[in-house]
Backbone and ligand atoms as CSV (ligand in chain L), in Angstrom:
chain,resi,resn,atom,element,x,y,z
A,1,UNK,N,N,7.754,4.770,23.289
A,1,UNK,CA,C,6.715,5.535,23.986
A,1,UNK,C,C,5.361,5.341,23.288
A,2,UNK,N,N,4.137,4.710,24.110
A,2,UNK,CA,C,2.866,4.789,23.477
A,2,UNK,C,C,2.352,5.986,22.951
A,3,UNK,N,N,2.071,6.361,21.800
A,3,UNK,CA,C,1.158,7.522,21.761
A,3,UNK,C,C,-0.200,7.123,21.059
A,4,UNK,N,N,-0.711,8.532,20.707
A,4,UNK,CA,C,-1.937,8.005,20.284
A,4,UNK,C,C,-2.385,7.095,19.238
A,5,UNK,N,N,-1.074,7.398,18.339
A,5,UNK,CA,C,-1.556,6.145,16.938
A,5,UNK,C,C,-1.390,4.451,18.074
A,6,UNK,N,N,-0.800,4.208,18.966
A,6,UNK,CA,C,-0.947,3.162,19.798
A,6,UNK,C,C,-2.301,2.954,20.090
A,7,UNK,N,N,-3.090,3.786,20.502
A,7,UNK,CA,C,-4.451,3.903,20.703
A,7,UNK,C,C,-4.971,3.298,19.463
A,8,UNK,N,N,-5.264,3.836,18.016
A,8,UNK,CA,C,-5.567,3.803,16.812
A,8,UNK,C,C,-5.083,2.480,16.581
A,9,UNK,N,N,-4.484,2.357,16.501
A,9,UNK,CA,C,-3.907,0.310,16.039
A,9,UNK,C,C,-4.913,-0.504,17.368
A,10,UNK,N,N,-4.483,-0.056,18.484
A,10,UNK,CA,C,-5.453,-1.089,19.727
A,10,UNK,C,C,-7.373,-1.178,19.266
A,11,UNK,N,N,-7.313,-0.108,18.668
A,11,UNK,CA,C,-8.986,0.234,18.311
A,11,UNK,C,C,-9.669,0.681,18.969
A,12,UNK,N,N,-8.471,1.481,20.299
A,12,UNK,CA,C,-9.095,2.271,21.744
A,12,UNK,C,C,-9.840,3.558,20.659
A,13,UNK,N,N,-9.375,4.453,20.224
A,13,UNK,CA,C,-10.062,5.072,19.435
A,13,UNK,C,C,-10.040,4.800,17.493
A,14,UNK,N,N,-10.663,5.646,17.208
A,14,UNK,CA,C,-11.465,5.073,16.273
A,14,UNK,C,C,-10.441,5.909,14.630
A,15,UNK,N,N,-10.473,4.988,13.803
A,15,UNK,CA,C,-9.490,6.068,12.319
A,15,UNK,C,C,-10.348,5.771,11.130
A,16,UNK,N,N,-10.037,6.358,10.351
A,16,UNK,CA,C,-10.801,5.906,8.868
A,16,UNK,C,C,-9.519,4.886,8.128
A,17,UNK,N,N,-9.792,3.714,8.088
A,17,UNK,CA,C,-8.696,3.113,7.781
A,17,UNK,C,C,-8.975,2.347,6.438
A,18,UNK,N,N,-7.137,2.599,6.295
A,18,UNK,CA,C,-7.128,2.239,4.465
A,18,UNK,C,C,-6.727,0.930,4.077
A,19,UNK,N,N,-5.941,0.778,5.115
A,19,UNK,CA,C,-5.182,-1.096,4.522
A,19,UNK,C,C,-4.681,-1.173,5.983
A,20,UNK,N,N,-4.203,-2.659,6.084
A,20,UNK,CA,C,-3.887,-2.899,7.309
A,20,UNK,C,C,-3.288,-4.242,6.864
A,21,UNK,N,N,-1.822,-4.831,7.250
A,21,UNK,CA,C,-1.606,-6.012,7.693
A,21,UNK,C,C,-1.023,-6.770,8.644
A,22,UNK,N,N,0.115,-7.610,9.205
A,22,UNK,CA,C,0.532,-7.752,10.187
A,22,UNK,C,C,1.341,-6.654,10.843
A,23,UNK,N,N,1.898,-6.336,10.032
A,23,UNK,CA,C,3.221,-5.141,11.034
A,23,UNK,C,C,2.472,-3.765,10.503
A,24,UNK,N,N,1.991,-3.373,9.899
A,24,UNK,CA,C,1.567,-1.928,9.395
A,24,UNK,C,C,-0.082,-1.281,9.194
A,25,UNK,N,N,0.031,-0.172,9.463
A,25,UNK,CA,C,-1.803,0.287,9.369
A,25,UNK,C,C,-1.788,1.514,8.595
A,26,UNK,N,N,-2.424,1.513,7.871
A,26,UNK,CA,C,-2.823,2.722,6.804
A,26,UNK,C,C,-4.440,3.561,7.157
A,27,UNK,N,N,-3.998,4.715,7.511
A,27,UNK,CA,C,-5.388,5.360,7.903
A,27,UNK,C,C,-5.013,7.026,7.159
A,28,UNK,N,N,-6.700,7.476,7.102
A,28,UNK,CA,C,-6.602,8.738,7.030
A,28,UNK,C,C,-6.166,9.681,8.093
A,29,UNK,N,N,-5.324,10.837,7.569
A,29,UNK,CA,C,-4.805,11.889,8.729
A,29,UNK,C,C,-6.099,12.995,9.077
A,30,UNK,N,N,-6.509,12.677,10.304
A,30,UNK,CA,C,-7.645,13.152,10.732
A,30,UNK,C,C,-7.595,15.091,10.459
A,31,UNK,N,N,-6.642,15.495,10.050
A,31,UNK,CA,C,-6.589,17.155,9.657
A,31,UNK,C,C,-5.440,17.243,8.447
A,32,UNK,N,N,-6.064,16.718,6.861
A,32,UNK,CA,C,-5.895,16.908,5.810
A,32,UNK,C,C,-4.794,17.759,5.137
A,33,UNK,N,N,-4.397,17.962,4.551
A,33,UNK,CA,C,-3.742,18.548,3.719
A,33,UNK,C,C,-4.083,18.720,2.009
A,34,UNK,N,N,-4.581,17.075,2.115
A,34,UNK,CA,C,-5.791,17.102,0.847
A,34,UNK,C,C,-6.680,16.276,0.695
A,35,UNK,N,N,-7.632,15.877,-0.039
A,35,UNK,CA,C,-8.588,14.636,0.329
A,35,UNK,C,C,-7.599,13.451,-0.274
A,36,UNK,N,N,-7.923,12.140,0.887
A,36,UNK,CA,C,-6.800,11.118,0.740
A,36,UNK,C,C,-5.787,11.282,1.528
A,37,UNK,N,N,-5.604,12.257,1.956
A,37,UNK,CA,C,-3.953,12.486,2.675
A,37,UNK,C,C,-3.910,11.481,3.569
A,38,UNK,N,N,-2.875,10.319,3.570
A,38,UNK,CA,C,-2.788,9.035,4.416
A,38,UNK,C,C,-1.701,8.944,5.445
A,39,UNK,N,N,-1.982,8.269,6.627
A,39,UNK,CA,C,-0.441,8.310,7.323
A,39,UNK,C,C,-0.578,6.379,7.255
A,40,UNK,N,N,0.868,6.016,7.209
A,40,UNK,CA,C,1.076,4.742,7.788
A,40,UNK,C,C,1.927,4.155,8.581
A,41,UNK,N,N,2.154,3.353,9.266
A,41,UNK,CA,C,2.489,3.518,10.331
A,41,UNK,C,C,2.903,1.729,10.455
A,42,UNK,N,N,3.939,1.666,11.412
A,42,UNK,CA,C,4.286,0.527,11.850
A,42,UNK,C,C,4.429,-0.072,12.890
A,43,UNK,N,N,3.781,-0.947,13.064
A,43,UNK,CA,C,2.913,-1.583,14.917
A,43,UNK,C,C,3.763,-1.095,15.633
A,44,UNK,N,N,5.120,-0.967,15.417
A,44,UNK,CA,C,5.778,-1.258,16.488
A,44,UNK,C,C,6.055,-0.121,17.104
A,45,UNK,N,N,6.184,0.191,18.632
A,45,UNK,CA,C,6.195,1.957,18.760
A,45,UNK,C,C,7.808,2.247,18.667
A,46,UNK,N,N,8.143,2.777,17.592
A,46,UNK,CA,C,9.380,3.384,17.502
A,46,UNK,C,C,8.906,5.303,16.735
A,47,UNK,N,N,9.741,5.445,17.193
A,47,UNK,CA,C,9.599,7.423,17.365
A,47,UNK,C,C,9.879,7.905,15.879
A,48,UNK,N,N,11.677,7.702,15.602
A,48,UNK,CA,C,12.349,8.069,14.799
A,48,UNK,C,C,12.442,6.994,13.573
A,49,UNK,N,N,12.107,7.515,12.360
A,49,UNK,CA,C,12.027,6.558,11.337
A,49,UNK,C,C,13.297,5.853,11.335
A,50,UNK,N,N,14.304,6.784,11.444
A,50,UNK,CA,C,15.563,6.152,11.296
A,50,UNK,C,C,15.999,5.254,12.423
A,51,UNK,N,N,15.421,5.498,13.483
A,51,UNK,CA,C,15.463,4.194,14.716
A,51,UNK,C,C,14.995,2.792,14.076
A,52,UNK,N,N,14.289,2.501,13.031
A,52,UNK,CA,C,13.667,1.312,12.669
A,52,UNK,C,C,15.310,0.589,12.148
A,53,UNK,N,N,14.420,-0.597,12.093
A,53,UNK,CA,C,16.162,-1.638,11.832
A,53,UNK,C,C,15.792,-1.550,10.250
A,54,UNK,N,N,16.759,-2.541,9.105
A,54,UNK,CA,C,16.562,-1.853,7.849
A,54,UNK,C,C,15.761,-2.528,7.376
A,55,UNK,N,N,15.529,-4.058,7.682
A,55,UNK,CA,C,14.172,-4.868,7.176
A,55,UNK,C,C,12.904,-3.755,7.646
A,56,UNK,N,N,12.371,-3.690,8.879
A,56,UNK,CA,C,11.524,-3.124,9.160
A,56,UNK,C,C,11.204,-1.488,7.888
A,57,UNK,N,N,12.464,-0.325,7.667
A,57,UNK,CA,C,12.736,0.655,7.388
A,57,UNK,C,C,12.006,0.225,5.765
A,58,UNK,N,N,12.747,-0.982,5.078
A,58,UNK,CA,C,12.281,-1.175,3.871
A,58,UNK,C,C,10.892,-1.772,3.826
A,59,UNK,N,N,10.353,-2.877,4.846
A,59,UNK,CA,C,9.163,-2.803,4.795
A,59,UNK,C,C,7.941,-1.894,4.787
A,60,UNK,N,N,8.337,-0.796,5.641
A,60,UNK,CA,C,7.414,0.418,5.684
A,60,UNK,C,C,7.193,0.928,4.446
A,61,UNK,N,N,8.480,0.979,4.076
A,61,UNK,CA,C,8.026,1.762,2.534
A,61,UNK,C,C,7.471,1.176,1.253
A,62,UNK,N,N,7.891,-0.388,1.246
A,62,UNK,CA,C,6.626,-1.276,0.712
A,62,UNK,C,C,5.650,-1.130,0.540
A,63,UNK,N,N,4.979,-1.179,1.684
A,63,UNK,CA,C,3.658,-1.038,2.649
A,63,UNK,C,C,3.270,0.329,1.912
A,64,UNK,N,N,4.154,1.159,2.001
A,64,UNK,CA,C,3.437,2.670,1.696
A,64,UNK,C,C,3.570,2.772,0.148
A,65,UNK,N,N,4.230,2.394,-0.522
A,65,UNK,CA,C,4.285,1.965,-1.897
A,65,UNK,C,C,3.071,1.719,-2.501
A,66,UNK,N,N,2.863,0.617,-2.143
A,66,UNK,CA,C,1.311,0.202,-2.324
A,66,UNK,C,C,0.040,0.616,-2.018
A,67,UNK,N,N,-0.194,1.366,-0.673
A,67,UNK,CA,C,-0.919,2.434,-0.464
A,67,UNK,C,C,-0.663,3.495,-0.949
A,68,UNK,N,N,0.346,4.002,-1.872
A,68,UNK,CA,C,0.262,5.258,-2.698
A,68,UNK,C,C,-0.024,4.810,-3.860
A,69,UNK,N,N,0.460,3.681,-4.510
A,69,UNK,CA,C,-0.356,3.357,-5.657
A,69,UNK,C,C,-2.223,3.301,-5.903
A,70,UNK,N,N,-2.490,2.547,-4.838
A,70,UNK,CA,C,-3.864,2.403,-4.417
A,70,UNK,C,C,-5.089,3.972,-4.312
A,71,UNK,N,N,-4.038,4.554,-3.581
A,71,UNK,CA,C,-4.230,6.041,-3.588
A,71,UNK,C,C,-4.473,6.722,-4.832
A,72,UNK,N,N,-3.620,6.741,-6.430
A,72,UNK,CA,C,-3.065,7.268,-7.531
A,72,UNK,C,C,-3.909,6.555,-8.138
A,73,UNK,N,N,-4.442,5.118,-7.845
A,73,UNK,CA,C,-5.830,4.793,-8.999
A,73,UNK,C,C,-7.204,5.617,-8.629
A,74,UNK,N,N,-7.363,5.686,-7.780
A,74,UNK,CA,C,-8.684,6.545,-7.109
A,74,UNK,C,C,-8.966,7.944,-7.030
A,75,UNK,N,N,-7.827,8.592,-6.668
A,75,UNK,CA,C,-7.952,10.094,-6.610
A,75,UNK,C,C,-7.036,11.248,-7.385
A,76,UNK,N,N,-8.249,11.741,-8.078
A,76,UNK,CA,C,-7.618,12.699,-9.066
A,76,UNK,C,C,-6.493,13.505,-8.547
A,77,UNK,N,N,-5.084,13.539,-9.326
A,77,UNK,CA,C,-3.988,14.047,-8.808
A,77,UNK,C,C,-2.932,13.840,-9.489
A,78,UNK,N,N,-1.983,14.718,-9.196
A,78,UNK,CA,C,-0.864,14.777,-10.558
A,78,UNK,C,C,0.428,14.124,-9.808
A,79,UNK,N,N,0.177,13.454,-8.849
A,79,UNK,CA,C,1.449,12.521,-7.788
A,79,UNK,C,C,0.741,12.720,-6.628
A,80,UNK,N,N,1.763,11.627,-6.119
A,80,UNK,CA,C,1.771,11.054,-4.481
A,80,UNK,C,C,2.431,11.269,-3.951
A,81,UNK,N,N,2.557,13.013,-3.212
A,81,UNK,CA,C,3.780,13.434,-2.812
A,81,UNK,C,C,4.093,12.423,-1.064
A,82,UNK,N,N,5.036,11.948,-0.792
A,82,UNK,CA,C,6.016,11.311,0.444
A,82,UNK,C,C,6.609,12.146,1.509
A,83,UNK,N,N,6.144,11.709,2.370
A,83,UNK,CA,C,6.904,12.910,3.322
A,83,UNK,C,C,6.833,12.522,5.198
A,84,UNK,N,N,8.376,12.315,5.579
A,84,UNK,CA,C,8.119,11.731,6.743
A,84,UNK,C,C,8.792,13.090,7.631
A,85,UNK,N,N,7.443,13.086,8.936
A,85,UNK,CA,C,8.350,14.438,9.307
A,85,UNK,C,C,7.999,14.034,11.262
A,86,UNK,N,N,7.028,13.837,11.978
A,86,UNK,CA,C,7.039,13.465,13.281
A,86,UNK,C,C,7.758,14.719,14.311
A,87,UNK,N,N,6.675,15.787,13.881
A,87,UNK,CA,C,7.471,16.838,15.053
A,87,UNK,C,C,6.157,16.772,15.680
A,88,UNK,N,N,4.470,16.112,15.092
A,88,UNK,CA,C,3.942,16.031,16.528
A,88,UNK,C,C,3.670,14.997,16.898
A,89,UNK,N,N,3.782,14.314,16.394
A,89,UNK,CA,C,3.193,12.138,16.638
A,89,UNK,C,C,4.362,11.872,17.152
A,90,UNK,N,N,5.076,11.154,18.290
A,90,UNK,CA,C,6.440,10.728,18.042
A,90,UNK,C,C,6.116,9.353,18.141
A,91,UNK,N,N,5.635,8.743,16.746
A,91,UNK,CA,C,5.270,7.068,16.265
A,91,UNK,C,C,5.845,7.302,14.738
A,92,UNK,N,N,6.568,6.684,14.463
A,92,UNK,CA,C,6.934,6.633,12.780
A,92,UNK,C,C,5.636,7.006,12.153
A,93,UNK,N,N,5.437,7.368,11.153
A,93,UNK,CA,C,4.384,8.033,10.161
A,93,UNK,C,C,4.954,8.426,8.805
A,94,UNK,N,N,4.732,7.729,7.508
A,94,UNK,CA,C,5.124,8.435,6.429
A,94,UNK,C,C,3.930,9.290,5.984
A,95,UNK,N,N,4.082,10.001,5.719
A,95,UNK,CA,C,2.670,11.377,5.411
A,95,UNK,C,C,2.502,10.954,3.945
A,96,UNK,N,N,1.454,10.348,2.976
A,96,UNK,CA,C,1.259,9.853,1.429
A,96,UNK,C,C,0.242,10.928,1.328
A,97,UNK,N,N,0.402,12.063,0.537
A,97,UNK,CA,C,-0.413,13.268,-0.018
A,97,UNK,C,C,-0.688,13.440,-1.508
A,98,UNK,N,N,-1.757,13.215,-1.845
A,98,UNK,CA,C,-2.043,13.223,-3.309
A,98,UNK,C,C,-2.254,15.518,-3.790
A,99,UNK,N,N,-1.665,15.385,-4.603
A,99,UNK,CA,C,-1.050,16.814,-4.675
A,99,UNK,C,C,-1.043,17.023,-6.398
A,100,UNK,N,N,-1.469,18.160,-6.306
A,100,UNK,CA,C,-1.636,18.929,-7.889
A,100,UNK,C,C,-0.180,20.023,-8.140
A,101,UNK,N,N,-0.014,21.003,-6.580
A,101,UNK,CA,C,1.279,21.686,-7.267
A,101,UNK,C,C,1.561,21.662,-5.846
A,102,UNK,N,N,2.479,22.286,-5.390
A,102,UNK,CA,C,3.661,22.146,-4.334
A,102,UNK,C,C,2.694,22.550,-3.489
A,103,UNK,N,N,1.894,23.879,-3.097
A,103,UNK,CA,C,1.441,24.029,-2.034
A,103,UNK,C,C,0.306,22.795,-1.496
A,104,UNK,N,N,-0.142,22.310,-2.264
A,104,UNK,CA,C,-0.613,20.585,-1.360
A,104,UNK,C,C,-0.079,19.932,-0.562
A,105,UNK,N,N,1.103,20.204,-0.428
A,105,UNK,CA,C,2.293,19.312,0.062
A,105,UNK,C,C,2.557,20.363,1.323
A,106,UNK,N,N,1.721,21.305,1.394
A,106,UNK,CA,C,2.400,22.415,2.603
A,106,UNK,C,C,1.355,22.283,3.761
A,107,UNK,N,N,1.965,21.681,4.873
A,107,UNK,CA,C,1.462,21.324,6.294
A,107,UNK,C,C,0.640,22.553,6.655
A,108,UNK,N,N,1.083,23.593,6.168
A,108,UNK,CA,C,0.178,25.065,6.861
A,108,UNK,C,C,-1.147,25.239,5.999
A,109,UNK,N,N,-1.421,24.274,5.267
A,109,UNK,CA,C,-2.336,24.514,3.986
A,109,UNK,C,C,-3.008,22.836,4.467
A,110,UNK,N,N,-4.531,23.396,5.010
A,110,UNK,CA,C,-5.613,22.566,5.518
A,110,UNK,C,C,-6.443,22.549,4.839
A,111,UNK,N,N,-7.957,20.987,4.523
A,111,UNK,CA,C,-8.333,21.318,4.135
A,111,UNK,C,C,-9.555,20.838,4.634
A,112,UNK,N,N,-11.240,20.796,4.712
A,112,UNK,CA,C,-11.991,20.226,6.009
A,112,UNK,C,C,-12.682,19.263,5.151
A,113,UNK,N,N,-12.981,18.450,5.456
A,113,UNK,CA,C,-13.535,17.340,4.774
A,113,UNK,C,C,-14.782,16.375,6.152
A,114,UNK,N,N,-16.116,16.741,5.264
A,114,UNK,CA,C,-16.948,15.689,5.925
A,114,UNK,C,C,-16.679,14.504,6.873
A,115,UNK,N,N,-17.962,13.929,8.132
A,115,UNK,CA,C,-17.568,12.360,8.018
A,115,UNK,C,C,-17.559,11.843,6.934
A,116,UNK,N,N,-18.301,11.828,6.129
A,116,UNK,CA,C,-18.804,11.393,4.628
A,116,UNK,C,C,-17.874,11.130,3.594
A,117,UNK,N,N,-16.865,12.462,3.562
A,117,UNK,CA,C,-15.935,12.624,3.183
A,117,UNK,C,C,-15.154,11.528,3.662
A,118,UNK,N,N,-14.747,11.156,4.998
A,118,UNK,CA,C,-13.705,10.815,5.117
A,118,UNK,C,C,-13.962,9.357,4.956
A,119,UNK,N,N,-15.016,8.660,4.965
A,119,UNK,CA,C,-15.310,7.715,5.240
A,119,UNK,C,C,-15.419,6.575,3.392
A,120,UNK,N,N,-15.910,7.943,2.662
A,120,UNK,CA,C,-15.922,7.470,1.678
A,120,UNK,C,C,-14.709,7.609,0.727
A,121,UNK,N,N,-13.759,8.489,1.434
A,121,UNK,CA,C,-12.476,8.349,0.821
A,121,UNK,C,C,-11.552,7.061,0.956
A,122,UNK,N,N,-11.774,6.759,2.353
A,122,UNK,CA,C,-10.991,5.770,3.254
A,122,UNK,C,C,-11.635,4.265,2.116
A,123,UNK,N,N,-13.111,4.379,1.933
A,123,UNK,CA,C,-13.252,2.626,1.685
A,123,UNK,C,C,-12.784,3.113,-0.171
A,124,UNK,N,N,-12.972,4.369,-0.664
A,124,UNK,CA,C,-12.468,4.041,-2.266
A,124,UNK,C,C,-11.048,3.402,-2.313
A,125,UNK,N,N,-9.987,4.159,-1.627
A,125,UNK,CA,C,-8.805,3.666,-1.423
A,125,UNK,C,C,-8.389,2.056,-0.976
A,126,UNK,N,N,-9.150,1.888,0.122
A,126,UNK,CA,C,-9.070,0.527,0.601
A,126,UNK,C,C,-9.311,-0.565,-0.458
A,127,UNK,N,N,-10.553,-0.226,-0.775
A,127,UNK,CA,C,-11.003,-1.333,-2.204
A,127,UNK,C,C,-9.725,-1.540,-3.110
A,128,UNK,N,N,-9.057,-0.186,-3.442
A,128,UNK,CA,C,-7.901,0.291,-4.584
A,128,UNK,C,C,-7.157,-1.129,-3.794
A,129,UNK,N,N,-6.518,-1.077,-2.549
A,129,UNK,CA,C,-5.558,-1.201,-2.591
A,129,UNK,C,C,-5.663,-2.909,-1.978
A,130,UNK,N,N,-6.838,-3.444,-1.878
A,130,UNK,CA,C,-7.141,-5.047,-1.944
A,130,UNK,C,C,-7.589,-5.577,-3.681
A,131,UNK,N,N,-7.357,-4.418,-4.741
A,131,UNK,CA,C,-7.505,-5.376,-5.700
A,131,UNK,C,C,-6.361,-4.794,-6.367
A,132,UNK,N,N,-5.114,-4.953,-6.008
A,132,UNK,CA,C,-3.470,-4.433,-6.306
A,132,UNK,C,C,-2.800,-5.737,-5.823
L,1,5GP,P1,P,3.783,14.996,12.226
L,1,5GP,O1,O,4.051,14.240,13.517
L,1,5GP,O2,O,4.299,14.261,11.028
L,1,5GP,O3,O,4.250,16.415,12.288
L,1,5GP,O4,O,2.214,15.084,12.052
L,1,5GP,C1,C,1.326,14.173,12.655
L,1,5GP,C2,C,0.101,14.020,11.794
L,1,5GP,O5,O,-0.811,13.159,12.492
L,1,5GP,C3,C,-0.654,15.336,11.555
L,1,5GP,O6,O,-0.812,15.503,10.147
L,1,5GP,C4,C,-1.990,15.154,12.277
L,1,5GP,O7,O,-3.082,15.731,11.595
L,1,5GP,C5,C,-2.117,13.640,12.370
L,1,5GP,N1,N,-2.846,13.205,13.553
L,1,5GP,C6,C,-2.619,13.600,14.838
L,1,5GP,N2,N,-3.471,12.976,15.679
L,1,5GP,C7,C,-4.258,12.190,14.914
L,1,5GP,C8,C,-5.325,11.294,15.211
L,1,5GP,O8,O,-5.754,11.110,16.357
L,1,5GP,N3,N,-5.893,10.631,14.175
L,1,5GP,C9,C,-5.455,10.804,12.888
L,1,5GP,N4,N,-6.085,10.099,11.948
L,1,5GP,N5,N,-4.451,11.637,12.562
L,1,5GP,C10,C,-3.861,12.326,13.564
């Protein structure tokens, strides 16, 4: 099923984006949890992470590997908390949240961040994660 991250990969609308290569796209989650909070995602439209085949399943997390590292050189934080959950996107998404104590990691806990903000979070990371 197309949804909107389908949109976001086509470039119908617009993301703050962190890395990108053939099968996968790394962007900021347009309503935070913390500054940096990243989703990534894999071209292909599948819903359920666990629907992915296991090459694909291990590639994703590659992919997000490296965008959490990239993440962990740039922004002050005590880990890169992981977290795949899709109760409102139904497009695979691993949620990469840079987090000080547990409530960072809590979906009910927002936080608002500038264009400025987001824009200049998106290219520190990006840079991070083209010289990795
Ligand atoms: P989940 O499906 O894992 O429950 O959450 C989906 C996540 O996608 C949410 O954190 C939400 O803020 C994010 N999200 C939803 N729509 C958009 C969008 O259009 N752009 C971006 N960058 N993030 C989105």
């Amino acid at each position: 099923m197309s949804t909107i991250f389908t949109k976001i990969i086509n470039h119908e609308i617009p993301c703050y984006k962190v890395a990108e290569d053939e099968n996968f796209l790394a962007f900021l989650d347009i309503n935070p949890n913390a500054r940096g909070h990243t989703l990534c995602i894999p071209k292909q439209e599948v819903d359920d992470v666990l629907d992915l085949d296991v090459d694909s399943y291990k590639a994703l997390m590659l992919f997000s590997r490296k965008v959490a590292k990239s993440m962990k050189n740039v922004i002050e934080c005590e880990k890169i908390a992981i977290s795949i959950i899709g109760l409102e996107v139904p497009h695979v998404h691993v949620h990469l949240i840079p987090i000080n104590e547990m409530r960072d990691a809590n979906f009910s806990n927002k936080i608002n961040l500038s264009k400025d903000d987001f824009s200049d979070t998106a290219k520190l990371i990006s840079n991070s994660f083209s010289s990795i």
